[in-house]
Every structure is written in structure tokens, then in C-alpha cells.
C-alpha positions as a Markdown table, in Angstrom:
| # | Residue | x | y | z |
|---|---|---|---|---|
| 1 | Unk | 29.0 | 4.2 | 9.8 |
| 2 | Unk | 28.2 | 1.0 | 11.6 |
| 3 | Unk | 30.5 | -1.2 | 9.9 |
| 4 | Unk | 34.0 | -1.3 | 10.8 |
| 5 | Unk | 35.9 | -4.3 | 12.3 |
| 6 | Unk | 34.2 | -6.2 | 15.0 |
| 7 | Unk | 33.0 | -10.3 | 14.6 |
| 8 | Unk | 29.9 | -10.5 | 13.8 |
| 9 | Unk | 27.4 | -11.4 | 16.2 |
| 10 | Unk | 25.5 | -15.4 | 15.5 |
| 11 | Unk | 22.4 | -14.8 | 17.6 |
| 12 | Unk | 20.4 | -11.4 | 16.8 |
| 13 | Unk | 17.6 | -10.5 | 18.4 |
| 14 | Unk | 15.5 | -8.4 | 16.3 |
| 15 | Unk | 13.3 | -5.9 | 17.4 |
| 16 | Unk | 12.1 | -3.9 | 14.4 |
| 17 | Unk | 10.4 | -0.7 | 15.5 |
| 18 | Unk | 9.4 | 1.2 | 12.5 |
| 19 | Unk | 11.1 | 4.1 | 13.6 |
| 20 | Unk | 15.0 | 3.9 | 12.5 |
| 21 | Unk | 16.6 | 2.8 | 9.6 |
| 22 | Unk | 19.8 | 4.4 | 8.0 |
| 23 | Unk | 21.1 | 3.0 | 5.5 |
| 24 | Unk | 24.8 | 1.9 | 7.7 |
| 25 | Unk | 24.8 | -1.5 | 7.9 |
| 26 | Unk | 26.8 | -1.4 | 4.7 |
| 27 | Unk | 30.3 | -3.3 | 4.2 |
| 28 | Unk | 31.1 | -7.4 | 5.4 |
| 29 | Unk | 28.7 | -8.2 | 7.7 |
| 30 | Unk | 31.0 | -10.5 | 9.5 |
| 31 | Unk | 33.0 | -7.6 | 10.6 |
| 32 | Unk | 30.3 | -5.1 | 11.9 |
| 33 | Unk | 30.4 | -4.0 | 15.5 |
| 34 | Unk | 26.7 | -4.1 | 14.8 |
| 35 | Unk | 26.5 | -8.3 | 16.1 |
| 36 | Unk | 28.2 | -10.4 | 18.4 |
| 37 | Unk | 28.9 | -14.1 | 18.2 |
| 38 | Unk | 28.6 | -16.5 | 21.0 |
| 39 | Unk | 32.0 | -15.9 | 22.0 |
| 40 | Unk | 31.5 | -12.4 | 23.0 |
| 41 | Unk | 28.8 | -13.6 | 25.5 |
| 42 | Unk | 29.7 | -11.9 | 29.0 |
| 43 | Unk | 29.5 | -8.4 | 30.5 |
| 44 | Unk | 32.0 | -6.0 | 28.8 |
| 45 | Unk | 33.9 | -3.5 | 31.5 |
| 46 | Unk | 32.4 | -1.5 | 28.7 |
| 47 | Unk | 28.5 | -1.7 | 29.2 |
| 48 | Unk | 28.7 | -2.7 | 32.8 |
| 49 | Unk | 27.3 | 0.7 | 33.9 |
| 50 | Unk | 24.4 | 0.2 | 31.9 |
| 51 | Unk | 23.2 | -3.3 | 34.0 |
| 52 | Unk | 20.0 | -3.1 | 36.0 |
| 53 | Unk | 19.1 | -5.4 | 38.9 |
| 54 | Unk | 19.6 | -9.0 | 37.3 |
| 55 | Unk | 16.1 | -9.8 | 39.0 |
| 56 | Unk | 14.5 | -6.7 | 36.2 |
| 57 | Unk | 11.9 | -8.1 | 34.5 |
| 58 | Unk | 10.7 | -6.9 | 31.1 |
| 59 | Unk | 7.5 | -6.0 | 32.6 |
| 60 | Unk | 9.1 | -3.8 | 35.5 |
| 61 | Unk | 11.0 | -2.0 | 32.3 |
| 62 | Unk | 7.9 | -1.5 | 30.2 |
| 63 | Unk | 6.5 | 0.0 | 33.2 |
| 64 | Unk | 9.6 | 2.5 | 34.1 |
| 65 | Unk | 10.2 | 3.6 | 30.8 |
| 66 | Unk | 6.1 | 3.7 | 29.8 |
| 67 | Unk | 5.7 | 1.7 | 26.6 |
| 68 | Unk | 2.4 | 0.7 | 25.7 |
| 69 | Unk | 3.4 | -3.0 | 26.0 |
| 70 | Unk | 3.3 | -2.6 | 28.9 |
| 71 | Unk | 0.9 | -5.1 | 31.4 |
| 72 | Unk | -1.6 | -3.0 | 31.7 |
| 73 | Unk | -1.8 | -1.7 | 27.9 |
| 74 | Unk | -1.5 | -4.3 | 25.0 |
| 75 | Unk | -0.1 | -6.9 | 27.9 |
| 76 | Unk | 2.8 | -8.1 | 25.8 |
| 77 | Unk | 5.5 | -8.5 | 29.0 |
| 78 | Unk | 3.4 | -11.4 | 30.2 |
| 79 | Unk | 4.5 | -13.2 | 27.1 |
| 80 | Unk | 7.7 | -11.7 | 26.9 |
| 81 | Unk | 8.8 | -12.9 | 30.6 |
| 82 | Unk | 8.0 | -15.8 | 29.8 |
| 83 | Unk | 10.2 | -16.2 | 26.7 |
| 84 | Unk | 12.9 | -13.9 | 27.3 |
| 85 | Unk | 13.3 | -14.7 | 31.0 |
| 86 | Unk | 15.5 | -17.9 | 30.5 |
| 87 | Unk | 17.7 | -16.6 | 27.4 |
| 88 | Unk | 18.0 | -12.7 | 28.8 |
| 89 | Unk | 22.0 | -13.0 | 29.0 |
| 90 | Unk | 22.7 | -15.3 | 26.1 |
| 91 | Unk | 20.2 | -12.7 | 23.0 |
| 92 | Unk | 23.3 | -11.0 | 21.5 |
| 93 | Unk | 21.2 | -8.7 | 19.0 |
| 94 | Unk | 17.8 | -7.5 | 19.1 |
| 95 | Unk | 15.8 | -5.7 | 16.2 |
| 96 | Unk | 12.6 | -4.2 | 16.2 |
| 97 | Unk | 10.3 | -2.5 | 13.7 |
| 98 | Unk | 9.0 | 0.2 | 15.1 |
| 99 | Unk | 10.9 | 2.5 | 17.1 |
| 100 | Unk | 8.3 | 5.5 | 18.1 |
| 101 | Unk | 9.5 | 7.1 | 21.1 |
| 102 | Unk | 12.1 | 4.8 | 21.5 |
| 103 | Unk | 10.5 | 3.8 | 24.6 |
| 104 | Unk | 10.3 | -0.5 | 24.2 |
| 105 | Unk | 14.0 | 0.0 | 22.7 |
| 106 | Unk | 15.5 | 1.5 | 26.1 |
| 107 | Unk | 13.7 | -1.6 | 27.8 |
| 108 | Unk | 15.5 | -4.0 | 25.6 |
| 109 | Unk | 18.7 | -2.2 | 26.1 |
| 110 | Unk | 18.2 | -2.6 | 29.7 |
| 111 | Unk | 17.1 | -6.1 | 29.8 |
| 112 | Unk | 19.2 | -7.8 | 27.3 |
| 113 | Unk | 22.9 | -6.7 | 28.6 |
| 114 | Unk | 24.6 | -8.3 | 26.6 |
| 115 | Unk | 22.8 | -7.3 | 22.8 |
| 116 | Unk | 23.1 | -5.0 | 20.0 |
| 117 | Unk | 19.8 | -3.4 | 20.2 |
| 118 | Unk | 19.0 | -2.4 | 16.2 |
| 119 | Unk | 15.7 | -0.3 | 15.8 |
| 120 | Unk | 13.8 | 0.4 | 12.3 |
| 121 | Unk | 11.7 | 3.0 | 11.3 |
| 122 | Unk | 10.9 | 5.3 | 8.6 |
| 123 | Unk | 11.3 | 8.6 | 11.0 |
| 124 | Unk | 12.9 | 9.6 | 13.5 |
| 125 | Unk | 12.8 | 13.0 | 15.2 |
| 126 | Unk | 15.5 | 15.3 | 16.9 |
| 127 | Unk | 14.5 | 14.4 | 20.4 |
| 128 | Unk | 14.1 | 11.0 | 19.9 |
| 129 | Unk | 17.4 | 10.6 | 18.4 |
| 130 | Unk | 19.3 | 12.3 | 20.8 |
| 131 | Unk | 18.3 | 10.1 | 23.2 |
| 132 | Unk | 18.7 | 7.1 | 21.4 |
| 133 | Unk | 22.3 | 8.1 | 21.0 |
| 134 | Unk | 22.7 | 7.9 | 24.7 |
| 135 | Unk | 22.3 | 4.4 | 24.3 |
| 136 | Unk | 25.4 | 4.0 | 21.7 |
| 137 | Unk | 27.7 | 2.2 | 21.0 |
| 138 | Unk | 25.3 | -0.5 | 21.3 |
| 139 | Unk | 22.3 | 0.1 | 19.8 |
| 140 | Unk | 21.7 | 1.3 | 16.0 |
| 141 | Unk | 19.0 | 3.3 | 14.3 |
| 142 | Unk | 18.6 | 2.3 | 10.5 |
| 143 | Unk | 15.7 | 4.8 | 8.9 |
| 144 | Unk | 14.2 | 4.3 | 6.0 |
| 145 | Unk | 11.5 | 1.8 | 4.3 |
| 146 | Unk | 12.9 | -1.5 | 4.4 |
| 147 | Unk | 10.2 | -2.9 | 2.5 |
| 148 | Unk | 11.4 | -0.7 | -0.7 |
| 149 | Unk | 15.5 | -0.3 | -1.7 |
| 150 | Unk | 17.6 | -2.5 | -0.6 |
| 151 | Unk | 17.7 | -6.1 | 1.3 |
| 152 | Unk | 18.4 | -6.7 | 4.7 |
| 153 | Unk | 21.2 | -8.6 | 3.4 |
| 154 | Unk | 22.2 | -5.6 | 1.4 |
| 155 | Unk | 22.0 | -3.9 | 4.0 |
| 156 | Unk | 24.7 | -6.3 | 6.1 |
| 157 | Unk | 22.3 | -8.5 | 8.3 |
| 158 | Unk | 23.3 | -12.5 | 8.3 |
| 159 | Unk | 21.2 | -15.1 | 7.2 |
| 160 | Unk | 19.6 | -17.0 | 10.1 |
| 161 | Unk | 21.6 | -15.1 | 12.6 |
| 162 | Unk | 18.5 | -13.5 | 14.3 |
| 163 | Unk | 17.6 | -14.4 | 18.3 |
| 164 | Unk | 13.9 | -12.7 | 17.7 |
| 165 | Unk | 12.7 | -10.3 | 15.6 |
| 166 | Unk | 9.7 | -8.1 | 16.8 |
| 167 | Unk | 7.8 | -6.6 | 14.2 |
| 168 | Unk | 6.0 | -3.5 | 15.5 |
| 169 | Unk | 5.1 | -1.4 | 12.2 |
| 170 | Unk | 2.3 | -0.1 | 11.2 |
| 171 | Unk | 0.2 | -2.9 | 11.6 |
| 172 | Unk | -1.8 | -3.2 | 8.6 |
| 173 | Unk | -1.8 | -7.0 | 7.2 |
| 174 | Unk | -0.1 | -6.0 | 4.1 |
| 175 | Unk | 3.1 | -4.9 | 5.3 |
| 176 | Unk | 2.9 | -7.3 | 8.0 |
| 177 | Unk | 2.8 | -10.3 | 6.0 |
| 178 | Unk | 6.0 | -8.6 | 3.5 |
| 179 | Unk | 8.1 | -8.2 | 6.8 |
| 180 | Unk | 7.5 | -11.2 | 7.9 |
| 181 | Unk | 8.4 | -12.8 | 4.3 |
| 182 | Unk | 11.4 | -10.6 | 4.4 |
| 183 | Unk | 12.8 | -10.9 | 7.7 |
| 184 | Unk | 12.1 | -14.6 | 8.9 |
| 185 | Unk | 15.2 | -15.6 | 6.9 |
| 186 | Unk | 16.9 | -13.7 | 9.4 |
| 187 | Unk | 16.0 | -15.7 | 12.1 |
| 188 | Unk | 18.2 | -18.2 | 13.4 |
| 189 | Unk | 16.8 | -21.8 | 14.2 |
| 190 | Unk | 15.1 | -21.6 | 17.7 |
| 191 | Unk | 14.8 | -17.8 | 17.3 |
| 192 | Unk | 11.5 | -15.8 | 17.4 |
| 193 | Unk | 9.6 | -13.8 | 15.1 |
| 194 | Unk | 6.6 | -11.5 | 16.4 |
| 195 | Unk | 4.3 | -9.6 | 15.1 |
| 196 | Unk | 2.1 | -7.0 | 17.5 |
| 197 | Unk | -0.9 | -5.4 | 17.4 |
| 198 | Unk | -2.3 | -8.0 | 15.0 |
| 199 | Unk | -6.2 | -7.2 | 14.7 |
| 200 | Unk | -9.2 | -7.7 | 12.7 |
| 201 | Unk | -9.8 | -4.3 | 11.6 |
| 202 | Unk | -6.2 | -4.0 | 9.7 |
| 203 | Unk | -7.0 | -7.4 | 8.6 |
| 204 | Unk | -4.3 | -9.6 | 10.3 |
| 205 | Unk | -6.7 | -11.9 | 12.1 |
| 206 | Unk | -7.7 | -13.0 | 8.9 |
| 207 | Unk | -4.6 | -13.4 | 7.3 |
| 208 | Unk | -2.6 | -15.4 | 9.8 |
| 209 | Unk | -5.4 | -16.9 | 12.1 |
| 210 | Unk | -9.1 | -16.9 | 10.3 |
| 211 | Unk | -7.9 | -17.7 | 6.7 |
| 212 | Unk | -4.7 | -18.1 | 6.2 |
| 213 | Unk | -4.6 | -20.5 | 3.6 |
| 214 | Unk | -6.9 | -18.3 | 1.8 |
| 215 | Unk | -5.2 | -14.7 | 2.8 |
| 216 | Unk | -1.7 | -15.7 | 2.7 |
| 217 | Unk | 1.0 | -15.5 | 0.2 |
| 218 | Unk | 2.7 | -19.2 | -0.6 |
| 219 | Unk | 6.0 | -18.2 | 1.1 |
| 220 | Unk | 3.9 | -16.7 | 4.3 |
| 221 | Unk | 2.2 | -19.9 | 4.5 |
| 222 | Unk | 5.2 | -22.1 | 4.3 |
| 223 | Unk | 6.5 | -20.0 | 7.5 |
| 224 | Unk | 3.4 | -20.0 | 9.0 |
| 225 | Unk | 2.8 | -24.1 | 8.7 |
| 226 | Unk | 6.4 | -25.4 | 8.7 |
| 227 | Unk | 7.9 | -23.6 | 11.9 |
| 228 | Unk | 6.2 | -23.7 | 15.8 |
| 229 | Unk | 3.3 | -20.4 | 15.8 |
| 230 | Unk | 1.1 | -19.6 | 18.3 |
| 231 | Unk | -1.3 | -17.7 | 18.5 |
| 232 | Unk | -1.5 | -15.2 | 21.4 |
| 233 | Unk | -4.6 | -12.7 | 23.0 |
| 234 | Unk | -2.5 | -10.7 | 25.6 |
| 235 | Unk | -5.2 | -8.9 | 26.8 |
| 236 | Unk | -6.5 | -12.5 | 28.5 |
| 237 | Unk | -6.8 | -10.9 | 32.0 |
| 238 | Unk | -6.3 | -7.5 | 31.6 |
| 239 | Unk | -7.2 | -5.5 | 35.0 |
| 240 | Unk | -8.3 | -2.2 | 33.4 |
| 241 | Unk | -10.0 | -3.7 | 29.5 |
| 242 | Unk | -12.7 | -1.0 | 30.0 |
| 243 | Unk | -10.3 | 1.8 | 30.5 |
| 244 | Unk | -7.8 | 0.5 | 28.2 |
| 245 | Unk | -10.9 | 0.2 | 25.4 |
| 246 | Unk | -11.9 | 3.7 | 25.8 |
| 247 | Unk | -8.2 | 4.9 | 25.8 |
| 248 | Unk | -8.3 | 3.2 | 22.0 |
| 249 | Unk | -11.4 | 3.2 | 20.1 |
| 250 | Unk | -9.6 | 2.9 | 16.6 |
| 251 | Unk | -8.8 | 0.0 | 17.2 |
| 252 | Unk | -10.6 | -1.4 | 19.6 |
| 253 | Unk | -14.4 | -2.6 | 19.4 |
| 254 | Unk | -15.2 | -5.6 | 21.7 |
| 255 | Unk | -13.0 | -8.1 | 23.7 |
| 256 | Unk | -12.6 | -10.3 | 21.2 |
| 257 | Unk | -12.5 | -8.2 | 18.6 |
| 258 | Unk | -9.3 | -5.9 | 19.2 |
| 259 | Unk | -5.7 | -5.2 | 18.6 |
| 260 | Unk | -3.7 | -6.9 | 21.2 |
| 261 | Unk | -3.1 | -10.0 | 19.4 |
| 262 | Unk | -0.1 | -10.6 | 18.1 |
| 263 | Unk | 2.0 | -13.9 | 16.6 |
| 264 | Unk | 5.0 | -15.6 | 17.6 |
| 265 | Unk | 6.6 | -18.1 | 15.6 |
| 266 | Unk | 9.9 | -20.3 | 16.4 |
| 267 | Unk | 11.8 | -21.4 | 13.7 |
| 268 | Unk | 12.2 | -25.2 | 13.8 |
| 269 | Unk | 15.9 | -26.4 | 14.3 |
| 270 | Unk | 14.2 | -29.8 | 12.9 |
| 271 | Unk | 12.6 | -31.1 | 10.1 |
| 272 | Unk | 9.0 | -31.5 | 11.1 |
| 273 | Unk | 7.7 | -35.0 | 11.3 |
| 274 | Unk | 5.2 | -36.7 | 9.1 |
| 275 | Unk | 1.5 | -35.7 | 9.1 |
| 276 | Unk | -0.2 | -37.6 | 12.1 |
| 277 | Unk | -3.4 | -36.5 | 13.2 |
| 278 | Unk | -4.3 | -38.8 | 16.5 |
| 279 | Unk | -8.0 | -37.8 | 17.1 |
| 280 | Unk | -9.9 | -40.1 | 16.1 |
| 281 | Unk | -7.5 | -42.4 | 15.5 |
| 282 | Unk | -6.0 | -43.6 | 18.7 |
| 283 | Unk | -6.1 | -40.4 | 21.2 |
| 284 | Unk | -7.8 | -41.5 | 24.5 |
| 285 | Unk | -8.6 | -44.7 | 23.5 |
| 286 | Unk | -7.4 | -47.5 | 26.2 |
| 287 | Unk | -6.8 | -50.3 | 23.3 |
| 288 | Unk | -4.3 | -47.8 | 21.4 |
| 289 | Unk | -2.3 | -47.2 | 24.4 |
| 290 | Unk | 1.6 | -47.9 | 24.4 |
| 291 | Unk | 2.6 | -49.9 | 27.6 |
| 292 | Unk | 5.8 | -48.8 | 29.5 |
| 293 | Unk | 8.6 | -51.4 | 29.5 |
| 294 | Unk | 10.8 | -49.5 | 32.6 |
| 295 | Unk | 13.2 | -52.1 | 33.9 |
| 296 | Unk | 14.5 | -52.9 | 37.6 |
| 297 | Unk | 17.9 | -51.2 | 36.8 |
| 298 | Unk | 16.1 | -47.6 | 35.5 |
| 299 | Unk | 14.1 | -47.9 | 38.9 |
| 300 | Unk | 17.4 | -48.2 | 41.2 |
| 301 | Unk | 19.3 | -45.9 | 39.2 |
| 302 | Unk | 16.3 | -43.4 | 40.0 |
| 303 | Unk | 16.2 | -44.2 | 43.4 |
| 304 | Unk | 20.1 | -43.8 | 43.6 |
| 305 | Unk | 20.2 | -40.2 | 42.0 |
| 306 | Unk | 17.3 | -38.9 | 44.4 |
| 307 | Unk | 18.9 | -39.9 | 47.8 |
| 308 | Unk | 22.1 | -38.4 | 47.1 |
């Protein structure tokens, strides 16, 4: 069982492969050696063996342990790097949907050393599972559907205590857009929810980029419009598109029509601010601009700080 006596952890990183999900997360949540809390942040005597070279980036990972995320596949550790990079040591759980191979979840483990890794899917075979348990006692496999049964909060996750959730399912927009309803109240303010492999064929281009108003649920929307999302094409200098296109015809047909898009929003820690659109109403115009008032003192006091 996964719950016994152990804080619970604030910031979870969620990286929901569709591959494991038991049903353990059962019990108080806020006594589950399945999260940390901020005050756990630091290198247990524990995991120490298990640290790579603090200069590993998710990209060398992807590479060693050879996850199609990697660069030269969907391209995802470009955008991962670049978002993961500054918080590597302080993400103190990380769940993903999706688990596969397992591949992407020994990266994680490896790059974040300081997380409960959690991994979600709806199998999980013999191989796969014994060496996943290699990785234990920090990561945990929960199989089964989580979009059927029971809650996550049934299940013993915490309300907004997620650093990022990546949702890697099975890609269709349907059960992308119910994980993302689902799961983004898990995410804690300035956390991260992605979705992979977004593409026009299994209809999420529509639903979260082409039409959303039109394609999306009212409580997809509301995430969608009221938090940061951007919208991101990782295979945007690819070095191999034409092998890489002939390596997946399902799902790829052109280079803008394809399955390496994927969806990252940040839940706001603020409220957002009024509506104000400014084009067309004062944007590059001289007469609408607002004229610095920096005084004598701000100037010496910059001067001051920069010479010492």
C-alpha cells in the first residue's frame, strides 16, 4: 500500500503516463509517503545514489533512456529544459499519464531528485513492472482507468498540490479534454498541465486551438481562458522531419498537419485582470504613450549598486 505515515508532499509534479494505476493511494492523503512538502526539499542519504550529474539535462535523459520525447522524435525536451531547468530541485512529485515502457518515467526519476514520480496507466506488463520497481520507494504505479471509478481525490491526491501534470494517454480529444477537466484541480498555482501528442487527426487541434469555444466543454474552456496556455509545435526545427514522418504515418501527414503539438497551461496564482485589448486602441501609437517619470535619486542609486 502506498499510504502509511509520511507528510504529504505540497508541490506534485504530475506525470500521468497511461500505463499505471493501482488503486493505493487509499487512506489520509496528508500522511502518504506518496508526496512531500516543501520542507522535505533536499537530497535524502536515502536517494543520493540515485543523482546524476546536476548539469543532466532532460534532453540528455530522453536520449539515454530512448523515449520518443526525445529531440529528435516529438522534440518535447526543448520545452521541457526550458521549464523544468530552473525548478529541477524544488518539483517534489511528478505524475504522468501514460507510462508505456516506463521509459520518460526513469528520466523524471533521474532529473527531478528530489520527487515522487507517480505513473498512470491502464496496463502494465511483467517486464515493465519489474523495472519500475527498481525505482521504488519513490515512484508509484497506480493502474487502472482513472477516467471511470473513483476520483483522484478518492484516490488520496491533494487539491492544488500538483507541480505539473503531463498528460500522455491515448491521445484522442475525448479523453484528453476529461483528464484535463479532472486533473487541473490538482494543479497547484504556478504549476503546469500538458498535454502531448495533440493533433488534428484525433481531433485535439480543434478542440483546444481551432475551435475551442465551439469544441470545448464549459469547465475545459474556463481552464483553457482563465489560466496562462500556450500553444506549442515541437517539431519547429526538427533535424530529421522526413525520417521522423516516415517513421509515423498514422499520425503524421504534412508539417503542419501532425502530432507533435502539445498544450501547456500554468495555473494563475492571480486573478486575471480586466479585459483590455490595446490594438487598435493605443498600441504603437506615439500620442498614447506613457512618459517615464525616473528621478535623480533612482539614477544614483543605480549607478551606486553597479560600481560596487
Amino acid at each position: 500500500s502506498v499510504a502509511k505515515t509520511m507528510p504529504s508532499r505540497r508541490y506534485i509534479i504530475c506525470l500521468i503516463t497511461f500505463t499505471a494505476f493501482n488503486y493505493h493511494l487509499l487512506g489520509n492523503p496528508m500522511y502518504s509517503p506518496s508526496f512531500r512538502n516543501d520542507a522535505q526539499i533536499g537530497v535524502s542519504p536515502e536517494y543520493a545514489h540515485h543523482l546524476e550529474d546536476d548539469n543532466i539535462t532532460v534532453e540528455d535523459l530522453m536520449y539515454k533512456y530512448k523515449s520518443d520525447k526525445s529531440r529528435d522524435d516529438h522534440g518535447y525536451t526543448k520545452l521541457y529544459d526550458m521549464l523544468f531547468g530552473p525548478i529541477r530541485h524544488t518539483v517534489m512529485n511528478i505524475t504522468e499519464v501514460g507510462i508505456a515502457a516506463g521509459q520518460s518515467i526513469q528520466a523524471w526519476y533521474r532529473y527531478f531528485p528530489n520527487a515522487e514520480i507517480h505513473g498512470i496507466d491502464i496496463l502494465y506488463s511483467k517486464p515493465i513492472e519489474e523495472n519500475m520497481n527498481r525505482l521504488k520507494p519513490r515512484f508509484h504505479e497506480h493502474i487502472g482507468n482513472l477516467l471511470k471509478g473513483k476520483t483522484p481525490i478518492q484516490l488520496g491526491f491533494v487539491p492544488e498540490s500538483m507541480d505539473i501534470i503531463i498528460e500522455d494517454g491515448p491521445h484522442w480529444q475525448g479523453p484528453q479534454i476529461d483528464f484535463l477537466v479532472k486533473l487541473f484541480p490538482l494543479v497547484k498555482p504556478g504549476g503546469y498541465y500538458i498535454i502531448e501528442d495533440i493533433s488534428q487527426k484525433m481531433g485535439g487541434a480543434k478542440a483546444f486551438h481551432e475551435r475551442p469555444k465551439e469544441s470545448l466543454p464549459p469547465a475545459a474552456l474556463e481552464i483553457l481562458e482563465g489560466n496562462d496556455a500556450l500553444w506549442i509545435d515541437a517539431s519547429a526545427g526538427h533535424r530529421a522531419w522526413d525520417e521522423w514522418a516516415a517513421r509515423s504515418t498514422k499520425e503524421v501527414q504534412n508539417r503542419t498537419h501532425h502530432n507533435s503539438y502539445c498544450l501547456v497551461i500554468k495555473k494563475r496564482d492571480r486573478p486575471l485582470k480586466p479585459m483590455q485589448m490595446n490594438l487598435g486602441a493605443g498600441a504603437m501609437d506615439p500620442g498614447s504613450i506613457i512618459k517615464e517619470d525616473i528621478t535623480k535619486q533612482e539614477v544614483e542609486d543605480f549607478l551606486k549598486a553597479a560600481s560596487e
